[in-house]
N, C-alpha and C positions, 0 to 999 in steps of 0.2 A: 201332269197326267195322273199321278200317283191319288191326289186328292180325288179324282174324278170318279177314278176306279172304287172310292170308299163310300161315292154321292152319286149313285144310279149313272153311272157310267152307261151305254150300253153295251150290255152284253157281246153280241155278236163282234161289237166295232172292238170290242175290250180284247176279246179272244184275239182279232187279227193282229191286232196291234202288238202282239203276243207272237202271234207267228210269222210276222214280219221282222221279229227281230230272232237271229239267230242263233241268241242264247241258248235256246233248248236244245239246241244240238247237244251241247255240254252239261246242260242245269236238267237233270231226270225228273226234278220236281215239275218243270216248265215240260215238258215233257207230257208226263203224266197227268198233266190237264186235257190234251186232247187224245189220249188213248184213252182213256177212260171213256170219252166221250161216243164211240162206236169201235171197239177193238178191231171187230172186224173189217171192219171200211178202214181202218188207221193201216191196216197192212196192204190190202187192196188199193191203196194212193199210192204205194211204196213210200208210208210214212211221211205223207206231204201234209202238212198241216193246213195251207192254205187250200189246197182243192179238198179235204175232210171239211173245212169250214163251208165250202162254197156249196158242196151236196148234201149238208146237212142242210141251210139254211136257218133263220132267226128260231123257223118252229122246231127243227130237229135240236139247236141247241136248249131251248126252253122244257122241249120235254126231257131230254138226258138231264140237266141239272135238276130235274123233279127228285133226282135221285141222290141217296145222302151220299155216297162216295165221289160223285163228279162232282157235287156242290164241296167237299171237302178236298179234293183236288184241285179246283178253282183257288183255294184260299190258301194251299200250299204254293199253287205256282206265285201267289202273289209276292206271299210271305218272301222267297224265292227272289226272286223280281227286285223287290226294295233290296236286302241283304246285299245283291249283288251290289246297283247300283249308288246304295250309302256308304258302301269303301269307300276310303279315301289308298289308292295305289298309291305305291313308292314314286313311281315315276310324276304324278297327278301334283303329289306335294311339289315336287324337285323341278319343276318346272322345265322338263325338258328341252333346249335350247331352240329349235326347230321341227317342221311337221315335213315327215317322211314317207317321199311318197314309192307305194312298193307296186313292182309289173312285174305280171306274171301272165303265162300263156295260157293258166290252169289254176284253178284252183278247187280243193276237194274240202266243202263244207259238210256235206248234206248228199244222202242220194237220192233227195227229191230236187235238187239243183244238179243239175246232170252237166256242167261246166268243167267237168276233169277227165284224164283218162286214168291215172295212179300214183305213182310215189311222189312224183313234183308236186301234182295238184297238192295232194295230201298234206306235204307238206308247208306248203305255200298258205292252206287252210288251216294248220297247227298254228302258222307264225300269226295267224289275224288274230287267234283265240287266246292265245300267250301275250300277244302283243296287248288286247284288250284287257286282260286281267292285270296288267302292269300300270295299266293307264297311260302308254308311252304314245304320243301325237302320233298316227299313223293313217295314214290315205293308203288304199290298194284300188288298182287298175286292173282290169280282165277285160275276154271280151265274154258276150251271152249266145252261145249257138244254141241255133235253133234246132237240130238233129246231136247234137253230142259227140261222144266219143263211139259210139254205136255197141248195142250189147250183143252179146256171144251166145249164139247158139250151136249145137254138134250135131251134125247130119249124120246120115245111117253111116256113113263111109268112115266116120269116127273126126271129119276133117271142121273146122271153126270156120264159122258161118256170121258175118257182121248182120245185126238187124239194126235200122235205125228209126226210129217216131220222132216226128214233130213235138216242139213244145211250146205253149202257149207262153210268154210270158206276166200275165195275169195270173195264170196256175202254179205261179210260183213266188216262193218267198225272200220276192223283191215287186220294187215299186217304181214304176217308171218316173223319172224327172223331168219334170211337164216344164216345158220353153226353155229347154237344154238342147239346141244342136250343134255338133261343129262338122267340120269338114277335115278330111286329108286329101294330099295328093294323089292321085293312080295316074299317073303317066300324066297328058296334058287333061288329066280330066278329075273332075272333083267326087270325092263321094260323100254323103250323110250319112253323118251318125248319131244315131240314140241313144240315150243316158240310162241306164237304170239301176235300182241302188239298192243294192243289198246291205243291210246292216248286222255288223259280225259285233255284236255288243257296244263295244264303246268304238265301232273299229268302224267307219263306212267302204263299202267296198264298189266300183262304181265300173258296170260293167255297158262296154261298148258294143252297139245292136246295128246295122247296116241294111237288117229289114226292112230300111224307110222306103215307102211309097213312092216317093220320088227319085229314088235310085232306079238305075234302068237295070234288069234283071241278073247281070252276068256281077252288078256292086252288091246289089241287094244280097246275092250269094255267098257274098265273101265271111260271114259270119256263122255258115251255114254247119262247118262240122270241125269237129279240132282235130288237129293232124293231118292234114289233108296231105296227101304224096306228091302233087304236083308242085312244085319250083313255084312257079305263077303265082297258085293261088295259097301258095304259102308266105311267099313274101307281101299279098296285099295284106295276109293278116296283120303281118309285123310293121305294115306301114298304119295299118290302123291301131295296134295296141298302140307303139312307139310315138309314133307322131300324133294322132290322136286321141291318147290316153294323157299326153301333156296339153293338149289344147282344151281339152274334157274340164281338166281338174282348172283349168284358168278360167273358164265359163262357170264355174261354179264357185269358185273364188276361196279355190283350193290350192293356193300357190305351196309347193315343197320347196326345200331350200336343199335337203337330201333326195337322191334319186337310189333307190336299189333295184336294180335289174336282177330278177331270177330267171338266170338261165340269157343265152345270147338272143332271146329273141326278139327282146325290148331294145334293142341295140341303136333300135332310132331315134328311142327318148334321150339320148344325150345328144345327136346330129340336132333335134330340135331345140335343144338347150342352148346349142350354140344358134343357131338360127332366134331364137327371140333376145339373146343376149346383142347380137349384131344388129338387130332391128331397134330394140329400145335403148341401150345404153352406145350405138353410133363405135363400137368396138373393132378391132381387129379380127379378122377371122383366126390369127394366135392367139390373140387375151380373150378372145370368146369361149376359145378352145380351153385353156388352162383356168379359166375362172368356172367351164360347164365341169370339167374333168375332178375339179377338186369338191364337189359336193354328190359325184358318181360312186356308187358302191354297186361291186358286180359279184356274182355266184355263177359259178362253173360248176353241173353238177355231171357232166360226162367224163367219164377216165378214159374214153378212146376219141380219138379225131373226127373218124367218121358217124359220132353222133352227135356235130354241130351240124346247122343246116349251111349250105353252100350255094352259089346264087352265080350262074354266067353273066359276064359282062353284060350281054348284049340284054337279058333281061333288067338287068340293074337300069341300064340306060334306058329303055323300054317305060317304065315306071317310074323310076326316078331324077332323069333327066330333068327336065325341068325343077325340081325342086330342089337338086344340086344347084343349080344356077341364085334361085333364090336365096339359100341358104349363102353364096359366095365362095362354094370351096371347088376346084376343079374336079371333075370325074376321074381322072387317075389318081388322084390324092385320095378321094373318096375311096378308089377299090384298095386303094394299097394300106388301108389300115385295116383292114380284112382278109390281108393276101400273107401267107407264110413267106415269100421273099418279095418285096414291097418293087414292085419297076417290070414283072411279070407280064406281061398283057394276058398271056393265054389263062392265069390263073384265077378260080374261083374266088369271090368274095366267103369268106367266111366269118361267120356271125362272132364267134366266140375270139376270134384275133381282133371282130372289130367291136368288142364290148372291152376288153383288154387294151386296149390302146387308149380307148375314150375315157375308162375311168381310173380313179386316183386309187384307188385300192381293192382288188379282187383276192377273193379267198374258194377255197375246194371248202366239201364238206363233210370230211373228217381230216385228221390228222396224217395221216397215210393217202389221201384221196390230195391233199394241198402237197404234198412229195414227190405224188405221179405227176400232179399236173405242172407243179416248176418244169419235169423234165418235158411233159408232154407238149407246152407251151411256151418253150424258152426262146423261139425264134421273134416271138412279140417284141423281145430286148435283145438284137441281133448284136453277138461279140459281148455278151455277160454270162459270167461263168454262171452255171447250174443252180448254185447254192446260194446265188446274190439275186435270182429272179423273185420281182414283188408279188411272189404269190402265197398267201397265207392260207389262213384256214377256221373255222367254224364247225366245229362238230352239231352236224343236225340232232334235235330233238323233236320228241312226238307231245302233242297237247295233251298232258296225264287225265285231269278231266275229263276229256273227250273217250281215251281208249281203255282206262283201268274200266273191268267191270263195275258196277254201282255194290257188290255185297264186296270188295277188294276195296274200297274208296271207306264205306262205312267201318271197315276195323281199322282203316287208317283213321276216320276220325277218331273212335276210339281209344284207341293206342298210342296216337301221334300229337292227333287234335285239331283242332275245327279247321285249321285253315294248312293242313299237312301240305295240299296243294304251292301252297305261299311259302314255306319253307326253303333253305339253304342247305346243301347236304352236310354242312356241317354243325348243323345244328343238333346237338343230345338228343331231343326228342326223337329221332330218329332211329333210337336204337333200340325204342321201345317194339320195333316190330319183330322183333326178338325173342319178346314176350308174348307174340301172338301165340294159343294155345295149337300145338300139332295137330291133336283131333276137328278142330273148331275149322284150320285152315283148308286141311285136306276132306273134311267134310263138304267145304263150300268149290274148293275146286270139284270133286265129283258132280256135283251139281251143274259148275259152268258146262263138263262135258258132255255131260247127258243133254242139254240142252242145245249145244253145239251138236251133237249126234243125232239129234229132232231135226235140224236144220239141214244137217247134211244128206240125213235121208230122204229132204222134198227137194234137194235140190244137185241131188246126182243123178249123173245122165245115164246111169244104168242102176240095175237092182243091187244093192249093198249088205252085206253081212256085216252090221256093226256093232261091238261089247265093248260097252261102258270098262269092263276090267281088261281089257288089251291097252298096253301102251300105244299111245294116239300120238299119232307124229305126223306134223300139219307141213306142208309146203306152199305159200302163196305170193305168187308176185308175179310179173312181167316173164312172159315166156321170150327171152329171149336168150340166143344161143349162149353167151357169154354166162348164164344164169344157171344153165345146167340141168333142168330142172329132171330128166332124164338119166342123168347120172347114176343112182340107184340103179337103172334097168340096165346097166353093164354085165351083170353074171345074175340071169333072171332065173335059172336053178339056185343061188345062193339067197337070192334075196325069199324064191318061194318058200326056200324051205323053212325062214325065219319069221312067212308068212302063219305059216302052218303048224307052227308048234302049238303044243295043248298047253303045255308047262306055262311059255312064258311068251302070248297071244302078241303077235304086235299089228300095226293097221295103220294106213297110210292115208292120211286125206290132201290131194292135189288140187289147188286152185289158181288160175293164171289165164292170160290173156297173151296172144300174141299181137304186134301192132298189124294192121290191114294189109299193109304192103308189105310182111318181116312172111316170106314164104319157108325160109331156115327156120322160124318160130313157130311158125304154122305146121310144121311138119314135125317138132319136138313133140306140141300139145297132140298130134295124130298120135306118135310113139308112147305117149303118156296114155293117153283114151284106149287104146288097142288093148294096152297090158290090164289096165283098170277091168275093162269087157269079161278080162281072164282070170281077174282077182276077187274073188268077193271081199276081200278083206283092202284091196287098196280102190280109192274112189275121187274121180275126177268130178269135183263140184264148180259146175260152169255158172256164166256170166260174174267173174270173182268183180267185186263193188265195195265199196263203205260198208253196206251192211255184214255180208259176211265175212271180211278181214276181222269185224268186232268181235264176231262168233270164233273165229278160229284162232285172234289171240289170246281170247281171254278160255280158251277151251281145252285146245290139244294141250299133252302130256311135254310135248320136246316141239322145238321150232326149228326147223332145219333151214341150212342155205347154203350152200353149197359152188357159188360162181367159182369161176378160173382167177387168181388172186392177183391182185393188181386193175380186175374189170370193174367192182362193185364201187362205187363211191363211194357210198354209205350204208345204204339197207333199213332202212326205217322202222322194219316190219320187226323184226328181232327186237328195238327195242320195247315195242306194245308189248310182245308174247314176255317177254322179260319181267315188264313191270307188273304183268299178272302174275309172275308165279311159274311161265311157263321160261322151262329151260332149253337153252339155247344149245344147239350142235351145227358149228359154221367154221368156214374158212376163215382163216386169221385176215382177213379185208374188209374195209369200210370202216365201218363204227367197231365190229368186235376185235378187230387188230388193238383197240387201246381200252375197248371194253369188259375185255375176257378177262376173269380169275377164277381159277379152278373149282372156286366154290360156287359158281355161278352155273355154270354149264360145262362144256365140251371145246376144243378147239380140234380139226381134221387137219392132223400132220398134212402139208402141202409143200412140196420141193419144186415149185412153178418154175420152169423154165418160160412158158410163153411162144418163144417160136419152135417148140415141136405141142402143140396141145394136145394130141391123140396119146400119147406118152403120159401126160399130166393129166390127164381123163382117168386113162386104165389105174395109174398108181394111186391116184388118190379116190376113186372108187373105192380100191383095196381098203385104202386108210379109212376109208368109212365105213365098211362092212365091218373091219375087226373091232371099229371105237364104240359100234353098234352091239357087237355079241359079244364084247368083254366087258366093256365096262356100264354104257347106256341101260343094256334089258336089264342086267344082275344086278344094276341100282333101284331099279323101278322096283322090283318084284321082292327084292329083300325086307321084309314087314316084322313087324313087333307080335305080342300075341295077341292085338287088337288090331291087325289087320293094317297098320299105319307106317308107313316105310318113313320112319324117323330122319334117316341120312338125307330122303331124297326132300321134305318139306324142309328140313333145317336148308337146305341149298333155294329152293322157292323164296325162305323167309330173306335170304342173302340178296338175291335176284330182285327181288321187291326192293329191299333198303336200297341198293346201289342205283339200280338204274333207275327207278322212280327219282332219284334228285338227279346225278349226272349227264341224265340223256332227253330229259325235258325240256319241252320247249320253251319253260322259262328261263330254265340255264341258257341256251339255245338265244333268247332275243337280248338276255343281260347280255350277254357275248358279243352281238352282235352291236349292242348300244357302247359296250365299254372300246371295242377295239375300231370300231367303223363308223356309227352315226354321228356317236360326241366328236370324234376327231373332224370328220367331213362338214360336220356344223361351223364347231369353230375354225378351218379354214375358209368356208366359204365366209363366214364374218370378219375375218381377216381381210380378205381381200374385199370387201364390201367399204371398210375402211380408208384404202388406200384412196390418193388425192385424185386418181385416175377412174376411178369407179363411177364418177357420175350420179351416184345415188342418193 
């Protein structure tokens, strides 16, 4: 292709081919070939490069390139383009032993791919782009809805409002896979599925469509929205990722040898593992079991119970019946590796007891998050002490590429060097950022704010009083009650009056979603809008998405986060604000429990007891007002006689070094290849080995 593009390529097909591949999500250069091209309309697609190609057409692209910066754009992305793909990665030479294939419910590339609802998606989308820059063999599985995760609107009553649009799959950048269909089970009845294939750099991502014409309308549907609240129609998803998403990658002759299930809801891709092991190699429904289990790797990323999905019998049997029978394993044995006491009748299947059973090794994601869940999930290995449960752990990271700002990214070239990204944190160069200049750095954050302040003012739902010089302290994530996001408005005379100082200005920017059916969330983000209405200085920026988490980590002054300790898995968001510069103030949970050092940010004293919360509410409230007006405002505002708060960029320059290599997602998929893949390959080749194997 490359030669092509050098020998009257054409254009138009050259472009596509370009935003067909999802490089420029991360590559600014690739990028910046089709902003150039109508800035205007580039915002008006929400950034979709494929429908900007499709309303410009051949003529609109032929006259933009009449111009020298789109023509010199054009020849950046290129430049661009080869760089990428003339690496030779680590993993590329090393020959990685086996091709891993990863299911996800969700995945957050792009917000002209409208496939996610948040932090999973996100970061399920972090591990394709890490995973591609490494060059490690990876397949991903999703499905393609047609309606999304639905966006957020605020009605007069201040109460969150789901909208949802259709989306074409044409209008987006992926490609359908012409004489690719397979089928799953739905009860005694079959449904079709469509191929379409996103390509995440080196990384193909192959999402499953139910769309099909010949589906009768109630199948056709099943692909229609993600998250859906109904039991039913959340389990046909999971029969179509899981079983489906293994029969996909066989039709296309994508055979994995690794399975990684993110999150329980792919729970079927190992039932069908044993199901084609029974079928082709004439097995035991045990040695099918233990030959699928040993090449399964599973992620648990809820620290409470009740956010696995659960499934009554009688639906299980409803759906699955019949293809229990085929696969050969009885339907009580089926429910009781999803059941917390296995021999139950009246008990729910649950996803995450039966992704835990099925695989040979499951890990939490953080270090504190694999502690909760030994304890949270220890009935999986009933009569094993606490501390002997095979639950390990992977601290998630974020695609640095993807979330550093682009002027954050360039003093790392700089400073660090061309491929800072590729780096190992314990490599010297790293310490060069050290030497970034105080003026130089806190000059360019001013900027990211101001610019994040642009943003915030088109996109808050009431009128905003916002100053570039008030410390900016951003909130964004999932309104959910465990999240707290309301916390703050505990002593709303204390908090106003810290609104309202002239001395030392502070200002609050709130962005979150609650899920459709979460009416405790729903009623948080009302408590949140209410007080916003009343603040000019704090402001709830609705439909929170890809695009503006980009804005608000690389923008606000502090990143706040605040859940009940012991709820958070991880929290993903803190490390983007991080690795820009922005400083953290968070409960010791998730990622910052092993994150945090002093020079980095904030830790909010927390004395969780858990079963009283209203107690752990009010006290650690407290603890965040005082951490806010003792230490947080009198760091920000303390300045040089150039106006440069010395202490606070020196902690920035700290923030950038550490978490930019510790909490990336290439630390992140090394981790996951040194403790999980390598090992799951080489067992499953072990036993590929044996005389019994048939192979």
């Amino acid at each position: 292709m490359l030669e092509e593009l050098e020998h009257g390529y054409p254009l138009l097909e050259e472009l596509n081919d370009f935003a067909h591949d999802l490089l420029w999500t991360w590559e600014p250069r690739i990028e910046a070939a089709f902003r150039v091209l109508d800035p205007e309309r580039w915002e008006a697609t929400r950034q979709n490069p494929v429908l900007l190609l499709s309303q410009l057409g051949e003529e609109g692209v032929a006259k933009a390139m009449e111009r020298t910066d789109a023509r010199a754009a054009l020849d950046d992305a290129r430049a661009a383009y080869r760089q990428y793909y003339d690496r030779n990665p680590a993993f590329m030479n090393a020959k990685a032993p086996m091709v891993i294939g990863y299911f996800s419910l969700e995945f957050g590339l792009a917000e002209c791919l409208p496939i996610y609802s948040g932090g999973l998606g996100v970061l399920a989308g972090d591990h394709l782009k890490a995973t591609s820059d490494l060059g490690l063999p990876l397949v991903a599985v999703g499905l393609l809805y047609k309606q999304g995760f639905g966006r957020q609107e605020i009605d007069e009553g201040g109460r969150q409002v789901e909208v949802y649009s259709e989306h074409r799959g044409i209008d987006l950048p992926i490609r359908k896979v012409e004489g690719v269909e397979v089928e799953a089970p739905i009860g005694d009845r079959k449904v079709k599925i469509a191929v379409w294939r996103a390509q995440v750099g080196r990384v193909p991502l192959f999402l499953l469509d139910t769309d099909v014409e010949a589906n009768p309308p109630d199948l056709r549907a099943i692909t229609d929205r993600l998250y859906v609240p109904e039991p039913d129609r959340r389990l046909r998803q999971e029969i179509v990722l899981g079983i489906g998403g293994v029969r996909a990658l066989h039709a296309l002759g994508m055979v994995a040898g690794v399975y990684h299930l993110n999150e329980g809801h792919s729970f079927l891709c190992a039932i069908e593992r044993i199901r084609e092991l029974r079928a082709s190699r004439r097995m035991t429904l045990e040695e099918a079991r233990l030959v699928a289990r040993a090449g399964i790797v599973f992620t648990t990323h809820t620290p409470i119970a009740a956010g696995s999905d659960y499934f009554e019998p009688g639906l299980v049997w409803d759906l699955l019946g019949p293809y229990l029978k085929e696969v050969g394993i009885s339907f009580d044995r089926f429910m009781d590796l999803g059941r917390q006491r296995p021999g139950d009748p009246r008990e729910r299947l649950c996803t995450t007891y039966a992704a835990l059973r099925l695989a040979d090794q499951a890990v939490g994601v953080s270090r504190l998050h694999g502690t909760v869940s030994k304890r949270l999930w220890k009935d999986a290995w009933r009569g094993l002490p606490e501390v002997q449960v095979p639950i390990g752990s992977v601290t998630n990271g974020v695609h640095m590429p993807t979330w550093m700002a682009p002027e954050i990214r360039d003093l790392l070239r700089r400073y660090v060097g061309p491929d800072w990204w590729d780096l190992d944190g314990t490599d010297g160069r790293w310490e060069a950022v050290f030497e970034i200049p105080a003026a130089e750095l806190w000059s360019m954050h001013m900027d990211l704010k101001r610019r994040l302040l642009e943003v915030a003012r088109k996109r808050s739902e009431h009128t905003a009083d916002l100053d570039a010089s008030a410390l900016t302290i951003g909130f964004g994530r999932r309104f959910a009650p465990y999240k707290r996001a309301n916390l703050l408005l505990q002593d709303s005379p204390r908090l106003t009056k810290m609104l309202r100082s002239a001395k030392h200005p502070v200002q609050f920017l709130f962005a979150g979603k609650a899920h459709p059916a979460d009416q405790p969330g729903k009623d948080i983000a009302a408590d949140v809008v209410a007080f916003a209405r009343l603040q000019p200085r704090v402001v709830f920026l609705k439909d929170y998405d890809i695009e503006l988490a980009g804005h608000l980590v690389r923008g606000t002054d502090v990143w706040l986060n605040n859940p009940r300790r012991f709820l958070e898995a991880s929290g993903t968001s803190g490390m983007k604000a991080g690795a820009n510069g922005v400083l953290n103030v968070s409960i010791l949970d998730g990622w910052w429990d092993e994150g945090y050092r002093p020079e980095l940010g904030w830790a909010i004293p927390s004395g969780a007891t858990l079963d009283r919360p209203e107690v752990d509410d009010q006290a650690e409230a407290e603890n965040l007002y005082r951490l806010l007006e003792r230490d947080v405002v009198p760091a920000y505002f303390e300045r040089d006689e150039n106006g440069i708060p010395q202490r606070w960029v020196e902690m920035m320059r700290a923030s950038i070094r550490h978490i930019a290599t510790e909490f990336s997602a290439r630390r992140m998929v090394i981790d996951y290849f040194n403790t999980a893949y390598a090992p799951g390959a080489r067992r499953v080749e072990q036993l590929r080995l044996l005389p019994d194997w048939g192979g």
